[in-house]
N, CA, C and O of each residue as an XYZ file, in Angstrom:
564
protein
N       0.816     -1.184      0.000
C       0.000      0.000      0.000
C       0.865      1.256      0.000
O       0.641      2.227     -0.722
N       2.241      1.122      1.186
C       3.029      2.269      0.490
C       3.661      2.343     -0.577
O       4.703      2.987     -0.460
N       3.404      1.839     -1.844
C       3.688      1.838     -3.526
C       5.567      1.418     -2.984
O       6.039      0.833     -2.009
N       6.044      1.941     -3.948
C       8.324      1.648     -3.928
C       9.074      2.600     -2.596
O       9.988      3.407     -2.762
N       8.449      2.275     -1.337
C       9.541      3.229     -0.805
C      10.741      3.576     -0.869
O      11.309      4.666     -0.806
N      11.315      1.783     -1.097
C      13.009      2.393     -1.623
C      13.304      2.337     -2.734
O      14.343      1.885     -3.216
N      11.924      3.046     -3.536
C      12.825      3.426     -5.213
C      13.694      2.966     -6.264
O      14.279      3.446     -7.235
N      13.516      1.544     -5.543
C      13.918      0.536     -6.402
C      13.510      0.589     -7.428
O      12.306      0.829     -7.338
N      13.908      0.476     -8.736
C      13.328      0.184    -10.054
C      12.887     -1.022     -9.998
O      13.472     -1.958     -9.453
N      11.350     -1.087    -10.812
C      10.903     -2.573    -10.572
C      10.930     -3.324    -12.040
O      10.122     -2.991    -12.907
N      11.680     -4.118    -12.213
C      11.284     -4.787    -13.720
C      10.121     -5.415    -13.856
O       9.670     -6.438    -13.339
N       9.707     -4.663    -14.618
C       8.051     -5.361    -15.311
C       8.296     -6.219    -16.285
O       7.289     -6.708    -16.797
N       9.636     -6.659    -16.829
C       9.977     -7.090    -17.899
C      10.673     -8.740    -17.492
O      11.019     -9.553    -18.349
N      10.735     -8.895    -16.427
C      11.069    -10.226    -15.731
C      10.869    -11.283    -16.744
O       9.933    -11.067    -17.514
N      11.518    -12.349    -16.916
C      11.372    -13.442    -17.043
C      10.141    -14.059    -16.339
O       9.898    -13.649    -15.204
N       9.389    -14.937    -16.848
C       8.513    -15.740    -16.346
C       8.902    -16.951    -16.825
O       8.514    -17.199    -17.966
N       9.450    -17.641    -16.367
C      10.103    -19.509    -16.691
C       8.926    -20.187    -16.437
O       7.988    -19.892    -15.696
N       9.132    -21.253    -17.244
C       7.962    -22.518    -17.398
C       7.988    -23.181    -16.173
O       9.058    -23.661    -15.799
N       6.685    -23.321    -15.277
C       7.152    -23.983    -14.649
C       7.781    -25.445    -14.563
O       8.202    -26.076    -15.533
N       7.774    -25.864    -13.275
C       8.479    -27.576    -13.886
C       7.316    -28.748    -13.321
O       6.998    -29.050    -12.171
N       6.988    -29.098    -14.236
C       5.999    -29.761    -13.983
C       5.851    -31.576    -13.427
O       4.938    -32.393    -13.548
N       6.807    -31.629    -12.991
C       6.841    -33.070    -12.429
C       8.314    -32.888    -10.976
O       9.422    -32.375    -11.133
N       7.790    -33.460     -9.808
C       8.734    -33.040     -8.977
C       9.217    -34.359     -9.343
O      10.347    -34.166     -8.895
N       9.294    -35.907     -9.932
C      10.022    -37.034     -9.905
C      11.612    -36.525     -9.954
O      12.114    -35.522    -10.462
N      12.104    -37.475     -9.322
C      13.773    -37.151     -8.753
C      14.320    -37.491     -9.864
O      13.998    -38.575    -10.350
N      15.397    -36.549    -10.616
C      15.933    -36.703    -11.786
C      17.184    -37.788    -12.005
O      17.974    -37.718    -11.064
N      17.406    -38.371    -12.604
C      18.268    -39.539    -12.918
C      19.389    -39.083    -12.532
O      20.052    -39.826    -11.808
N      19.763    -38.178    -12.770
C      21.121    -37.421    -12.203
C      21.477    -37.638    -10.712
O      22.681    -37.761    -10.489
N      20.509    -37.715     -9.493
C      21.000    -37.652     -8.521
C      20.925    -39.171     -8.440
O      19.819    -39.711     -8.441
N      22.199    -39.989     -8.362
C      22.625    -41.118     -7.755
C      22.256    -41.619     -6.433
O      21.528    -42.589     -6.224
N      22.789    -40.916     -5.602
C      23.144    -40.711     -4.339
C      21.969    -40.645     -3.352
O      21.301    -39.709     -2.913
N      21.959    -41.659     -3.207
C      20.309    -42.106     -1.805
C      19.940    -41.111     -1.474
O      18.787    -40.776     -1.745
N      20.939    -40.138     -0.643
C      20.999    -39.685      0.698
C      20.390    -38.024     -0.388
O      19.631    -37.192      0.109
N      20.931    -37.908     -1.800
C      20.545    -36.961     -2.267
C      19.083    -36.594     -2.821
O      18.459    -35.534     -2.771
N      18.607    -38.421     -3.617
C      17.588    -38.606     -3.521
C      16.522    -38.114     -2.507
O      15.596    -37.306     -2.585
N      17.001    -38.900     -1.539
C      15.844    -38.772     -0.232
C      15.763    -36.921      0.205
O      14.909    -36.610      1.035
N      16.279    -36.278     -0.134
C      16.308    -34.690      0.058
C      15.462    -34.480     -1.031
O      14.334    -34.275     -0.585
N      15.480    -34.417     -2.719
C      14.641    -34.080     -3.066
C      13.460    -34.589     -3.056
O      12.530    -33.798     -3.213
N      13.265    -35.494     -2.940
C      11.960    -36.459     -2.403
C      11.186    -35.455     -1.308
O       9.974    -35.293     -1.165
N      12.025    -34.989     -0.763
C      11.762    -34.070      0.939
C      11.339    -32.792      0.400
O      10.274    -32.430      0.900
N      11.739    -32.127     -0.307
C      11.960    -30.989     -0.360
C      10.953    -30.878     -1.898
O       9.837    -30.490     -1.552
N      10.993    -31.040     -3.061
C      11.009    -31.184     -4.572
C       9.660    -30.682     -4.988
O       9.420    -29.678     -5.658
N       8.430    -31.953     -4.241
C       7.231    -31.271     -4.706
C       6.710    -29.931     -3.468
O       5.646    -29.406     -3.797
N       7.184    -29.507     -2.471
C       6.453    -28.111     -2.182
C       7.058    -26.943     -2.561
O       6.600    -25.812     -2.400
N       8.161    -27.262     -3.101
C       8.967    -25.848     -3.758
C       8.073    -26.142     -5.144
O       7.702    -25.022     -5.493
N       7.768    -26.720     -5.703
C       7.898    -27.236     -7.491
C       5.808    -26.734     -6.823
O       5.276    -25.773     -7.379
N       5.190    -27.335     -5.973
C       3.759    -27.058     -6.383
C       3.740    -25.503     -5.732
O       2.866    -24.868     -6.322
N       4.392    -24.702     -4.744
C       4.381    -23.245     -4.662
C       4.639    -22.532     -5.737
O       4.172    -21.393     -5.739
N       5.406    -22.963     -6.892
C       6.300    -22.491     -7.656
C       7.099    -21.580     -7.606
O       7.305    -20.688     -8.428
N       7.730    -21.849     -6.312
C       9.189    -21.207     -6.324
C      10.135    -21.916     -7.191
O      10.974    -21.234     -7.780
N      10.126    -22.793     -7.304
C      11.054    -23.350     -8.818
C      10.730    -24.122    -10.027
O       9.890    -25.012    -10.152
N      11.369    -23.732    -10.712
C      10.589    -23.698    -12.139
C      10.999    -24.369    -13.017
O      11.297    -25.455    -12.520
N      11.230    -24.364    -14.245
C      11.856    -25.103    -15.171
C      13.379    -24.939    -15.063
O      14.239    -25.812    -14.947
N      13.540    -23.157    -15.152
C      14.907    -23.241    -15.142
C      15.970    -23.495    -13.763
O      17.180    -23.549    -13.543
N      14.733    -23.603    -13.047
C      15.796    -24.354    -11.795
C      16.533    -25.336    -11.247
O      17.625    -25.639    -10.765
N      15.211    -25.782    -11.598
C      15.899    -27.104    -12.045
C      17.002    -27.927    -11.800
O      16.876    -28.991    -11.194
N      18.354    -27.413    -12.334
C      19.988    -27.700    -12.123
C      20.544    -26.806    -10.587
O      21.621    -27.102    -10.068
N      19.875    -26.002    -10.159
C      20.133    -25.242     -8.612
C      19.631    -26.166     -8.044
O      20.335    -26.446     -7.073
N      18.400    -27.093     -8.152
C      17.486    -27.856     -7.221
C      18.604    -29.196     -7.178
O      19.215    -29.614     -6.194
N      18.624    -29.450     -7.887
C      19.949    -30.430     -7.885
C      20.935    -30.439     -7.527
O      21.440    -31.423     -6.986
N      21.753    -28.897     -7.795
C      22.858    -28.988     -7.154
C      22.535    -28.872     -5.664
O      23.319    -29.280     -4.808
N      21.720    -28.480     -5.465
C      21.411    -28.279     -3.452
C      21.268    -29.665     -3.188
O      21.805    -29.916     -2.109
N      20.782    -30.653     -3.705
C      20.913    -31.738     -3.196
C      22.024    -32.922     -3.185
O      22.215    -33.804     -2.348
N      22.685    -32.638     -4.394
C      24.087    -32.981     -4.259
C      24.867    -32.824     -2.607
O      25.144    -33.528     -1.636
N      25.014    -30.933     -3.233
C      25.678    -30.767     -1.627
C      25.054    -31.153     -0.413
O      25.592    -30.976      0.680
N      24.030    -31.631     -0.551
C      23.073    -31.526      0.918
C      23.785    -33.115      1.650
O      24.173    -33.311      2.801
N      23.743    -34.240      0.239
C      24.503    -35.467      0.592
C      26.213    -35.206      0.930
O      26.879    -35.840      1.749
N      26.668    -34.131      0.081
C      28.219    -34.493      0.636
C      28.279    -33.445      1.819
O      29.421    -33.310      2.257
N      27.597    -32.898      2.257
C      27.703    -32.283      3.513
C      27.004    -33.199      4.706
O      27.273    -33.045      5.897
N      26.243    -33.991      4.291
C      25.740    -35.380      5.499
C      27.283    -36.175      5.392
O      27.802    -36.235      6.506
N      27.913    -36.640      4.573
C      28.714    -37.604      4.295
C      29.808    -36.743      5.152
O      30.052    -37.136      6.292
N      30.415    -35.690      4.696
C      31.668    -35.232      5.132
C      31.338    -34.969      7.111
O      32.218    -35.207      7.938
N      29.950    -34.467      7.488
C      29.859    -34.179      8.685
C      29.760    -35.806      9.564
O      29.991    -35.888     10.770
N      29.411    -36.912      8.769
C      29.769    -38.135      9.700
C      30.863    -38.687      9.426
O      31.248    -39.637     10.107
N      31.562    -38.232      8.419
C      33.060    -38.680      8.545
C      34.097    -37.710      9.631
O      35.036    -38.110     10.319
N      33.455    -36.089      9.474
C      34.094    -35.620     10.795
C      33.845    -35.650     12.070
O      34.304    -34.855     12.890
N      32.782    -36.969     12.399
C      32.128    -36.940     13.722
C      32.835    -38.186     14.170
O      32.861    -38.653     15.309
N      33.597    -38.801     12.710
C      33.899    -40.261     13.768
C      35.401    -39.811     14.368
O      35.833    -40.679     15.126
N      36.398    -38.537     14.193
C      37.296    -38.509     14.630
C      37.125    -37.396     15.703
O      36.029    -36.851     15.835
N      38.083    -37.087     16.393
C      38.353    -36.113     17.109
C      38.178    -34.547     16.523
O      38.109    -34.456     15.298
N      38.106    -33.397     17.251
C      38.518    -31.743     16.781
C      39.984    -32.207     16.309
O      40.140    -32.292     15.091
N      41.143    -32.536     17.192
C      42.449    -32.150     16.336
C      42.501    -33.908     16.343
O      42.042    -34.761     17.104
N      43.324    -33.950     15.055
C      44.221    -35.536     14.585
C      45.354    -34.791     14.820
O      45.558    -33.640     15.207
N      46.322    -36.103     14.361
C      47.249    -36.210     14.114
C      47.948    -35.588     12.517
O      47.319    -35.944     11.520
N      48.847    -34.946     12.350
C      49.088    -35.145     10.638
C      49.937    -35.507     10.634
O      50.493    -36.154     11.522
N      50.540    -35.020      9.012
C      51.824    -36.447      8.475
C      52.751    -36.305      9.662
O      53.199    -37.337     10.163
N      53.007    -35.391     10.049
C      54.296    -35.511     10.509
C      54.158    -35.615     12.145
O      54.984    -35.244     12.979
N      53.129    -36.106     12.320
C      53.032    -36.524     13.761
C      52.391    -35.124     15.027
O      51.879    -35.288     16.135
N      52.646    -34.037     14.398
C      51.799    -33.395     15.293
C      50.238    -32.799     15.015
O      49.577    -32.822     13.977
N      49.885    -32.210     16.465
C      48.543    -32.146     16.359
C      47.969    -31.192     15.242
O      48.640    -30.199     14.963
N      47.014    -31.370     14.709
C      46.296    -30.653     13.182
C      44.675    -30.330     13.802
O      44.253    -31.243     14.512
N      43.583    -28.964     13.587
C      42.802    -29.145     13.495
C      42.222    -30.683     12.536
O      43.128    -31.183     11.869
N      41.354    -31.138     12.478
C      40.557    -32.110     11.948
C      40.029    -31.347     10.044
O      38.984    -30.732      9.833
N      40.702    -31.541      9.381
C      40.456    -31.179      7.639
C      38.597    -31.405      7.429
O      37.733    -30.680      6.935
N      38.565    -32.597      7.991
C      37.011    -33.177      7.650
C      36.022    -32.119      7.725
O      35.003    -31.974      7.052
N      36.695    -31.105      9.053
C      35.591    -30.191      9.858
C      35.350    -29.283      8.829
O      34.181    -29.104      8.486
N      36.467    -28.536      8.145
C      36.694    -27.523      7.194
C      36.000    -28.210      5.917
O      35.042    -27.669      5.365
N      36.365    -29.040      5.621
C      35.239    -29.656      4.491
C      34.160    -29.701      4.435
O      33.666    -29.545      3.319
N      33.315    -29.919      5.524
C      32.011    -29.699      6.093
C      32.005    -27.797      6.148
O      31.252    -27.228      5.358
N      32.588    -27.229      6.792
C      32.852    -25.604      6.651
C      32.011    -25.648      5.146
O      30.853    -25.512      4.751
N      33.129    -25.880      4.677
C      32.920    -25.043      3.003
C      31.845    -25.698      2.381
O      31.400    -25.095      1.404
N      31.247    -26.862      2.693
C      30.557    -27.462      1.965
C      29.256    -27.337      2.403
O      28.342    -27.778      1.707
N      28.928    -26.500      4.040
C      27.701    -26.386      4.496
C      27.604    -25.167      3.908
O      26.384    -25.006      3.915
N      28.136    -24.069      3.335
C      28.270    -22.717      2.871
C      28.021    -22.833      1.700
O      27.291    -21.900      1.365
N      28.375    -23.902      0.374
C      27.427    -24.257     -0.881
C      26.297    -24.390     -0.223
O      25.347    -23.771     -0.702
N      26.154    -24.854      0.493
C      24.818    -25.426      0.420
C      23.653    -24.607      1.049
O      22.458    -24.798      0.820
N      24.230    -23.581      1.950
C      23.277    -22.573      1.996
C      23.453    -21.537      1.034
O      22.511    -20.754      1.155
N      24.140    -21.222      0.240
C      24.170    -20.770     -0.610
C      23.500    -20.604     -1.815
O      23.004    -19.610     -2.345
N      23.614    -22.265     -2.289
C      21.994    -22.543     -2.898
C      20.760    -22.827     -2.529
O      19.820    -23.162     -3.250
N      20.796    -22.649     -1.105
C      19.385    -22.987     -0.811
C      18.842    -21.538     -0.455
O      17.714    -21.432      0.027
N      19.771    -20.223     -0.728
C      19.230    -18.770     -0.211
C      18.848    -18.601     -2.066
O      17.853    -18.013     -2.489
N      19.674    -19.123     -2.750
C      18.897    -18.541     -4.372
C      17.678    -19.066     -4.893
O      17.041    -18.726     -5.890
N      17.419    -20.136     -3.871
C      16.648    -21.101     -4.063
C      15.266    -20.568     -3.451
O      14.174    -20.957     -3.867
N      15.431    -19.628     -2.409
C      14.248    -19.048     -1.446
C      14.338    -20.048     -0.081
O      13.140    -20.256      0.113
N      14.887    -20.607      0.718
C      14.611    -21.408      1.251
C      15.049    -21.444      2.798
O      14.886    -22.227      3.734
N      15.703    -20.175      2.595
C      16.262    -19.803      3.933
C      15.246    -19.148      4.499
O      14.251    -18.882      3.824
N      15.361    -18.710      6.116
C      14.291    -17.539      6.228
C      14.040    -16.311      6.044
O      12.998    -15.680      6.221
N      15.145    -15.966      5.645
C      15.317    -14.329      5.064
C      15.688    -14.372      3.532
O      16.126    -13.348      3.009
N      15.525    -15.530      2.795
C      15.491    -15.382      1.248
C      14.268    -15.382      0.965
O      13.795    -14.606      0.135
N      13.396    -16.479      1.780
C      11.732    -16.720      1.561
C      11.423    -15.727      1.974
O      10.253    -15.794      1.598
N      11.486    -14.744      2.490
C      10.857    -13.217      2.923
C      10.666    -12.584      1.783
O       9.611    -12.001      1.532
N      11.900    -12.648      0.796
C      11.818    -11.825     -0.591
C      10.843    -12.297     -1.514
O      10.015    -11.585     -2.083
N      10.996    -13.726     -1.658
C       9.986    -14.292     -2.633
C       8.932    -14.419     -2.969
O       8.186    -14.889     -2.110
N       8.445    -14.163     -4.029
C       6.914    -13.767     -4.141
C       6.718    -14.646     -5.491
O       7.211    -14.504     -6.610
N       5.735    -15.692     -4.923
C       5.523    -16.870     -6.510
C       3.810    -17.344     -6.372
O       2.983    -17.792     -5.577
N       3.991    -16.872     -7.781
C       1.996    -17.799     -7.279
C       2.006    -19.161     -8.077
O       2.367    -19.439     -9.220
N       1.561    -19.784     -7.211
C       1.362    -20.807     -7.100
C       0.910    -21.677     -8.550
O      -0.142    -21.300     -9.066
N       1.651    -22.813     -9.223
C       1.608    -23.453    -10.795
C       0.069    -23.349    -10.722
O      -0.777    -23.441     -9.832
N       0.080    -23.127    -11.989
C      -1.333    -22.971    -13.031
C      -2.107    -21.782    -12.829
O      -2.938    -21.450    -13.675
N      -1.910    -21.090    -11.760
C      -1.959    -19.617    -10.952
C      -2.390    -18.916    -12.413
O      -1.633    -19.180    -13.348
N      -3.499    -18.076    -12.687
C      -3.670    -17.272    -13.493
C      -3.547    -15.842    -12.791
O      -2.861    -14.993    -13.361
N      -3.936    -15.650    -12.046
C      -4.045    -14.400    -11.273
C      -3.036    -13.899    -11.461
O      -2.170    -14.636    -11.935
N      -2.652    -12.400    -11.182
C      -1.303    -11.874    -10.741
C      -0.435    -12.061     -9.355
O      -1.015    -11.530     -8.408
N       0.506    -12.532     -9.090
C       1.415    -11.944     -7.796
C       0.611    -11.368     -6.925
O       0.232    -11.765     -5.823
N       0.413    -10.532     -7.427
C       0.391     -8.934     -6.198
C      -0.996     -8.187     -6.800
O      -0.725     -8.183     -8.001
N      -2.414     -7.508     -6.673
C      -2.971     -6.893     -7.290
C      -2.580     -5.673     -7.667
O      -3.167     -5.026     -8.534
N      -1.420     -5.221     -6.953
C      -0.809     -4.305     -7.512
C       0.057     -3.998     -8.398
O       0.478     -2.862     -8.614
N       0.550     -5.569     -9.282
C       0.817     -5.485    -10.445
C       0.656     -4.622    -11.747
O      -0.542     -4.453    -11.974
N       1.351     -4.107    -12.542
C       0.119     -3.065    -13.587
C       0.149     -1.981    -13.036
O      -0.793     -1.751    -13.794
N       0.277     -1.101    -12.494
C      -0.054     -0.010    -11.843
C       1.117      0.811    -11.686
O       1.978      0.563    -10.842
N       1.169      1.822    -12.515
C       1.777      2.725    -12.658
C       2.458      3.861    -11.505
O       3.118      4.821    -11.901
């Protein structure tokens, strides 16, 4: 109701992507553990239509990482904070830092994705087969 307070330019000219019309788990993800995430996740993003056709390959890659960040965080749970390294003294644990960087893809794509709680704040999708507009304030000069 208060119209652009921060004067943002608004593109009226947006892309509108097809949506994607089948959440079935794409052949691409191998990986059980990646499977079972989009299985989890696939059809309420895909029937809100927050993701679409062209997402598709983001929805995937989040689930990729989602498995090697389960995998790397129980491989760094079966050792200690510090090991040993080559040369016999004490080392933070590598596994942990792998998990680091690999929980940071993965929120990473899951904030482009809308899925965080302050990315889903921004997002505004109506819902597949949705004729209506967004916003009734669409159109309006």
């Amino acid at each position: 109701m208060r119209g652009n307070p921060g004067k943002r330019r608004i593109n009226r000219n947006e892309p509108q992507p097809a949506p994607l019309l089948t959440a079935a788990c794409p052949r691409e993800l191998v990986d059980p553990v990646a499977r079972a995430e989009w299985d989890r996740i696939a059809p309420g993003l895909i029937a809100s239509g927050q993701v679409t056709s062209v997402d598709r390959a983001m929805l995937i890659g989040y689930c990729h990482k989602w498995a090697q960040w389960q995998a790397i965080e129980t491989a760094a749970a079966v050792h200690s904070f510090i090991v040993k390294g080559p040369d016999g003294r004490p080392i933070p644990n590598p596994a942990i830092n792998l998990a680091f960087k690999a929980y940071n893809l993965l929120l990473r794509s899951a904030a482009e994705l809308g899925m965080t709680p302050s990315a889903r704040s921004r997002v505004v999708a109506a819902p597949v087969g949705s004729t209506s507009p967004v916003s009734k304030w669409i159109g309006l000069k």
